[in-house]
Structures are given as C-alpha cells and as structure tokens.
C-alpha atoms as one frame of an Amber mdcrd trajectory, in Angstrom:
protein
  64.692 -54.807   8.155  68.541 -55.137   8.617  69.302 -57.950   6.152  66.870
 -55.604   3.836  69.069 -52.818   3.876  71.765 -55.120   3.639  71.109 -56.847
   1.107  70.239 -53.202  -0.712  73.522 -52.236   0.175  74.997 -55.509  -1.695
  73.334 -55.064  -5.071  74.181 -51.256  -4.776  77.917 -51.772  -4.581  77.633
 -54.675  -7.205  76.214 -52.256  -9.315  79.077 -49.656  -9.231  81.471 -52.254
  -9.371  79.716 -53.792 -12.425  79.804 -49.817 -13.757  83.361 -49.807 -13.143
  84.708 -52.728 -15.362  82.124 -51.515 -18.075  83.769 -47.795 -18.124  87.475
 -49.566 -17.623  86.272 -52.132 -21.204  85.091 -48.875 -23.339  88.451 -46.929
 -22.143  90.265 -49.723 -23.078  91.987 -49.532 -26.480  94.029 -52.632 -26.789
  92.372 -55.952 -27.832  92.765 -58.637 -24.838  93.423 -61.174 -27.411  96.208
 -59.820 -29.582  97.890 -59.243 -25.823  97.862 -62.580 -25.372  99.227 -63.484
 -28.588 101.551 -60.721 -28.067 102.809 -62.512 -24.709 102.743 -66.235 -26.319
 105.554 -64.495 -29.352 107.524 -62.550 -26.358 107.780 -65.981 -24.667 109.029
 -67.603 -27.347 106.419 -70.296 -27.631 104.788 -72.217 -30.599 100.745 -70.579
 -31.310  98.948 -74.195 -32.607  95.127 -72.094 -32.509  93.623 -69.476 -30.564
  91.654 -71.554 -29.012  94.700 -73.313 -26.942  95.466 -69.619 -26.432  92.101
 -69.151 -24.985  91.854 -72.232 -22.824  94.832 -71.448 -20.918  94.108 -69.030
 -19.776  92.349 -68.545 -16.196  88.761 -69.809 -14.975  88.510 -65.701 -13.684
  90.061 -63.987 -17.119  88.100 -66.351 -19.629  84.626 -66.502 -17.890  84.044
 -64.468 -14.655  85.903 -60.756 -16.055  83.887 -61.240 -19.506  80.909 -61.951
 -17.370  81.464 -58.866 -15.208  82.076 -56.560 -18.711  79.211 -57.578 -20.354
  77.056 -56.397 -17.595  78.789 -53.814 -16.911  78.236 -52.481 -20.243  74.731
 -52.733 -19.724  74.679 -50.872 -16.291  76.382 -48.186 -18.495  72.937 -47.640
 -20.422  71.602 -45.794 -17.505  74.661 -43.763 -16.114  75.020 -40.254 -17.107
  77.210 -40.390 -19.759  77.517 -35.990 -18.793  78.827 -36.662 -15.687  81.649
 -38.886 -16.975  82.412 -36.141 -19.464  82.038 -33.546 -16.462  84.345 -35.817
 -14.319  86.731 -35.892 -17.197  87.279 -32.272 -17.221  87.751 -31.537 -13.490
  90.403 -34.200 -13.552  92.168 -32.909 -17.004  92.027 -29.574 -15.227  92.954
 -30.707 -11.607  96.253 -32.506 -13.566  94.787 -36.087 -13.041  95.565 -36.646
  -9.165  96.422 -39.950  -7.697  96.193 -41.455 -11.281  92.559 -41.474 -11.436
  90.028 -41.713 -14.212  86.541 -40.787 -14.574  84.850 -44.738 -14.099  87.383
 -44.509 -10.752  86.625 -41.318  -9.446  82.315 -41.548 -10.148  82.827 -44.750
  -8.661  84.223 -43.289  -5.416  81.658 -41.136  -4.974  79.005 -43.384  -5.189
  80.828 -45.692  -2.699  81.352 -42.999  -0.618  77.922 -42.217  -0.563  76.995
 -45.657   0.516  78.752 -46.124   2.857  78.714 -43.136   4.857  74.654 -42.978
   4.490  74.792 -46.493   6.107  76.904 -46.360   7.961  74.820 -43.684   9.773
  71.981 -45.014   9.524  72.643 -48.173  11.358  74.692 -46.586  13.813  71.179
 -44.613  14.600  68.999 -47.601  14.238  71.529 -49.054  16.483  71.951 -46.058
  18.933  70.100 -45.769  22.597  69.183 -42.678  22.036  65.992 -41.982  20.873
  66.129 -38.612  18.819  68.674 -40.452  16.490  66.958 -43.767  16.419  63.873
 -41.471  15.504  65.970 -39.704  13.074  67.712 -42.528  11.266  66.321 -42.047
   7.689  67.543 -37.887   8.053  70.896 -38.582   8.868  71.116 -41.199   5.865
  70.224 -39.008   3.125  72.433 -36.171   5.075  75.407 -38.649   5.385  74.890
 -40.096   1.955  74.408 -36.593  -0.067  78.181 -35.403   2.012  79.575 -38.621
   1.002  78.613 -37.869  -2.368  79.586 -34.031  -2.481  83.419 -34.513  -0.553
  84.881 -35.844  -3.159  83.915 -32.951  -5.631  85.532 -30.587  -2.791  88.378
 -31.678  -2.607  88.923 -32.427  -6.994  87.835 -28.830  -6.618  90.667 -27.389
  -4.031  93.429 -29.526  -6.771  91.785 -27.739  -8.911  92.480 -24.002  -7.415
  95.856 -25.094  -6.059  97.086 -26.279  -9.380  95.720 -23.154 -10.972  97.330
 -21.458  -8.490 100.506 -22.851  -9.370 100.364 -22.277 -12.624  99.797 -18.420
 -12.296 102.191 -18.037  -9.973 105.051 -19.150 -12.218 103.695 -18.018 -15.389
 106.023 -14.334 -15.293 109.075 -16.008 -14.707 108.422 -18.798 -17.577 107.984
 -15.862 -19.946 110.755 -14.126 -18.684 112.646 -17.055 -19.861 111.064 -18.538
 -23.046 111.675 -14.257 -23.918 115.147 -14.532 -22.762 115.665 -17.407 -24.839
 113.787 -16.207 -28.212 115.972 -13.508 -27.606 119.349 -15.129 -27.706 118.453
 -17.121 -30.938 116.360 -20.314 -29.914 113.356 -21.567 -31.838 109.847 -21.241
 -29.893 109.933 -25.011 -28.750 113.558 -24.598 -28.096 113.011 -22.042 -24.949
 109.707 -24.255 -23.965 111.989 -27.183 -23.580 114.390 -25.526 -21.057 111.454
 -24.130 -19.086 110.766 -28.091 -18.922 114.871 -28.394 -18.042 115.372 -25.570
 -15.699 111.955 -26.394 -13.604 109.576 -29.381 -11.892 105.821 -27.259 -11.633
 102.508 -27.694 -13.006 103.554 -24.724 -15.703 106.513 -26.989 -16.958 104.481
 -30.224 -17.138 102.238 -28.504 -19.287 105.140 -27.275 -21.526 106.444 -30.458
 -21.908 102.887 -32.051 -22.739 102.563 -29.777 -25.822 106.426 -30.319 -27.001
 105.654 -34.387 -26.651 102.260 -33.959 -29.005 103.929 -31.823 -31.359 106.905
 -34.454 -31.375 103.767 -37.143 -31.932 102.344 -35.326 -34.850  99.719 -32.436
 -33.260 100.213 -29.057 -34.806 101.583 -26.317 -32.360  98.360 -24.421 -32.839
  96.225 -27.059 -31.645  98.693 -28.492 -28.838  98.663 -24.925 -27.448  94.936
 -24.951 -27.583  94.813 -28.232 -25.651  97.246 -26.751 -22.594  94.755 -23.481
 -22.240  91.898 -25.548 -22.638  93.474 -28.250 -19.314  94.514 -25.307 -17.390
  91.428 -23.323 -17.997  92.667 -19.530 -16.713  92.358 -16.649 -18.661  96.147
 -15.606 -18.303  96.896 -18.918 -20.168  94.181 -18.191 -22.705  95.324 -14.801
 -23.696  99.325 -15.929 -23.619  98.095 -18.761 -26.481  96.111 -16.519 -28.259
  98.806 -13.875 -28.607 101.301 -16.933 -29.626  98.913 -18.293 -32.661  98.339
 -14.991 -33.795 102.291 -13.674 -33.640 102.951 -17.100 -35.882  99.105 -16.169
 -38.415 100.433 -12.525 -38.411 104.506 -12.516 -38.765 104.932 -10.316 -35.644
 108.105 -10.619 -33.903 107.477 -13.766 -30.836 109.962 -12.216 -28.909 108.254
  -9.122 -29.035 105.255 -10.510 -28.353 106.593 -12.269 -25.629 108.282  -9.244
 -23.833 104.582  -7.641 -23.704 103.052 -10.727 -22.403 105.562 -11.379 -19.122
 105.049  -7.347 -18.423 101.468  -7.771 -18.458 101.758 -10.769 -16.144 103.794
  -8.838 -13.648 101.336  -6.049 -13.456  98.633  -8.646 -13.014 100.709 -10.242
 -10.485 100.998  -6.929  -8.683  97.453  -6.680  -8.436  96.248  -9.811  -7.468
  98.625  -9.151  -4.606  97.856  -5.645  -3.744  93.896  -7.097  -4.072  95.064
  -9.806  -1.549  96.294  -6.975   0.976  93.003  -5.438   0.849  91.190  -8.277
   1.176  92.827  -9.752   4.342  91.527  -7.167   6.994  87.875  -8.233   5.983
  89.407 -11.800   6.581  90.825 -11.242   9.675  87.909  -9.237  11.231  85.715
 -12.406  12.155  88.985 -14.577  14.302  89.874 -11.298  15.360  86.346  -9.976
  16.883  84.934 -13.998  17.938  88.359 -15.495  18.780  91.586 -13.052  19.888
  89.264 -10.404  21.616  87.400 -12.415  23.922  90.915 -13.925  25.209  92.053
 -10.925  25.210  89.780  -9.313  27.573  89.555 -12.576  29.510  93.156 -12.343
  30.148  93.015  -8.662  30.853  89.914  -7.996  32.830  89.697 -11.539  34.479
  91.993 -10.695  37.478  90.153  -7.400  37.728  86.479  -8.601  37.878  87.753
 -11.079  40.523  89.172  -8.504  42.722  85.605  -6.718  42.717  83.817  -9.552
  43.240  85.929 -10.568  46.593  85.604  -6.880  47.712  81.684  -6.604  47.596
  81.274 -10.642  48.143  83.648 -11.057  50.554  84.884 -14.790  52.059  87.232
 -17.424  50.491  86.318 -16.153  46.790
C-alpha cells in the first residue's frame, strides 16, 4: 500500500512539474532558436546551418526540455485556465512578491498540498497510536486542503498590506503632485518626483505608468492599468477625476487640491473608525487573558490564607 501511494505521489508531482514548463513555454515570448543564433553572432562565430546550431547544443536542451514542453502543453488541456487568470490578478494586485508568476505560484500550491496531505498521512499510518492510524485518510484530505488554502492566505495578507500602503501615502502624494502642478510642472512632471522624493508601493506605481507612457500607452489607459493593479476605490476615484479634468478642461491643480482634502478627511475617518473599533478588539484578551492573571495574582495569596486557616497543617 506504501509504494502505492508512493508511486501516486510520483506521477502527481510529475504532473505539476510537467504543468509548470508548459505554462513557463506559452509565457514565453522569445523564440529559443533565434537566442541561439543571437548568442552564436554575440560570440563572434561563423553560422554554417542551423542544424550545427542545433546539434551543439545539450543532450537536456535539444531532447529532454522539448520532451518535458510538449507534455506539458498537453497537461495544460485540463488545468483551469480561470484559476491562472485568478492567480494572475492576486499577484498583479499583491505587487508580484518574491518574483512569482501564476504557473509558479499554482504550482506551489499543489505541491504544497501534496506534500503536507502525505506527509500526514504516513506519519498516521506510521504512528502507534491507534485513533490516528484509524484516522489516516481524515487528516490527509485535512492536511492536503490547508496545504492548498495557505498559500492563498498569505498572497491575500500582501495583498491588504500593500493596499494598505498605498492608502496610507496617497494624501501626501497629492499634496505633492498639487504642490508641483502648482508651481508650473506638467502632470507627469510632479508624478516623476513623487517617484524621486519616495521608495513605496504608491511611487512604484507612479513610475509604472510614466515608463508605459514613455513606451507608447496613452495616459488614460496607463492610469486605468495602476487603479485596475491596486484595486481600491480611493485610487479609482483619484483616476477618474484625472481623465475627466484632461476630457473636460478643468483646472488639474484644482482638481487635485479637492482630491488630497478628500483623502485627509477619509484618512481621519478610517482612523477615528479604528479608535472605535479597538475596544471591541480588546474585549476578548482582555476578559480570557489579562483578567484571569489578574485575579490570580490578586486573590491567589488571599484564597491561600483561608484555606490554611479552616484547613490547617503545612498548607
């Protein structure tokens, strides 16, 4: 039964892997072959065919990685092609963390999956005890479905934290890009010295939408793209009142001056909502946690004295 699951286990992870490359091959944009060529011109060397090009290669690059795409193109056919796009998202929006990209990050939780779920179930298979022996196949799909589900949690906490971030400086960002308008400099102008003058989440954004205008993108549809990655509704009303200042002729700086006041005020009450939230918050550490010490600390002395008065003896 061991080598069974074993086994199981092998063609599971060959699968994933075999997913991975396949993802990694349709991602890819450049052609393998025209790097190769490109390498053969950088090195200075005579091209007599591509073949010759070809056969120099490596035993792994020209049979065993072509191998590997091929079927992992066809293990494609049957993944979810919505939760790459989903996966996708949450990383666009959680800033891409640790370099990863969607093939990567299903892949991990797959593996993670795997592993954990047997990992636990032979350690119960394995175990004296009988209630987990008994209980092997529960704590697999237990194990297996948190293996699966931890690595949404915490692509979900980057998620708030950059968020976070990003509201947090958004009043003093349009404090400046008003400042500048003010004094005389262009809309992209005052974005680029928010990208000088800081190092957040707010600023890489800025300079993401400055670098695809630069590239060709219209400011309208670069601004889109940052509301769309950051995905809060302060962002999405800030672009909207920029596109429609530039549809409309309205004065930017104006327009900018009402958008930082409105962020303070909303700053104010997110923290004046935070102060009314936190004695709720602290009433469960408070009631389960400091009390009982409390009167432990207290009353212990006390109820010790009363028991040696009515008990008597070496108590």
């Amino acid at each position: 039964m061991t080598i069974v699951w074993f086994v199981l286990a092998l063609l599971i992870v060959g699968a994933i892997v075999l997913a991975i490359i396949g993802l990694r091959q349709q991602e890819a944009e450049d052609d393998p072959l025209q790097e190769r060529l490109a390498e053969y011109v950088n090195a200075g060397r005579e091209i007599q065919s591509l073949e010759e090009v070809e056969l120099e290669q490596p035993f792994t690059q020209r049979v065993i990685l072509p191998l590997a795409r091929m079927l992992g193109s066809i293990a494609l056919r049957f993944t979810p092609q919505s939760a790459i796009q989903d996966a996708q998202r949450k990383l666009a929006l959680a800033g891409r963390p640790s370099g990863l990209d969607a093939s990567t990050y299903v892949a991990i939780r797959f593996v993670m999956a795997i592993v954990l779920g047997l990992g636990m179930f032979f350690l119960a298979r394995g175990s004296a005890t009988q209630s987990l022996h008994s209980n092997a196949l529960l704590l697999l799909v237990v194990f297996a479905l948190l293996g699966y589900f931890l690595p949404e949690l915490w692509l979900r906490s980057k998620i708030n934290k950059r968020q976070a971030e990003i509201l947090k400086a958004m009043p003093d960002a349009l404090d400046l890009l008003t400042i500048c308008v003010g004094a005389g400099l262009g809309f992209d102008a005052a974005m680029h010295k928010v990208v000088e003058k800081w190092d957040n989440e707010l600023a890489f954004e800025f300079g993401r939408v400055l670098r695809e205008v630069q590239l060709g993108k219209t400011r309208r549809e670069a601004l889109r793209d940052m509301a769309d990655r950051v995905d809060i509704p302060e962002m999405t009303s800030f672009v909207a009142a920029i596109i429609q200042s530039e549809q409309l002729g309205v004065s930017l700086g104006k327009v900018l001056q009402i958008q930082a006041d409105n962020m303070r005020v909303k700053r104010r009450q997110r923290a004046e909502e935070a102060a009314q939230k936190a004695p709720v918050k602290m009433l469960f550490p408070l009631v389960f946690l400091v009390m009982p010490a409390l009167f432990l600390v207290l009353l212990g002395p006390a109820v010790m004295i009363v028991i040696q008065m009515f008990v008597g003896g070496d108590f």
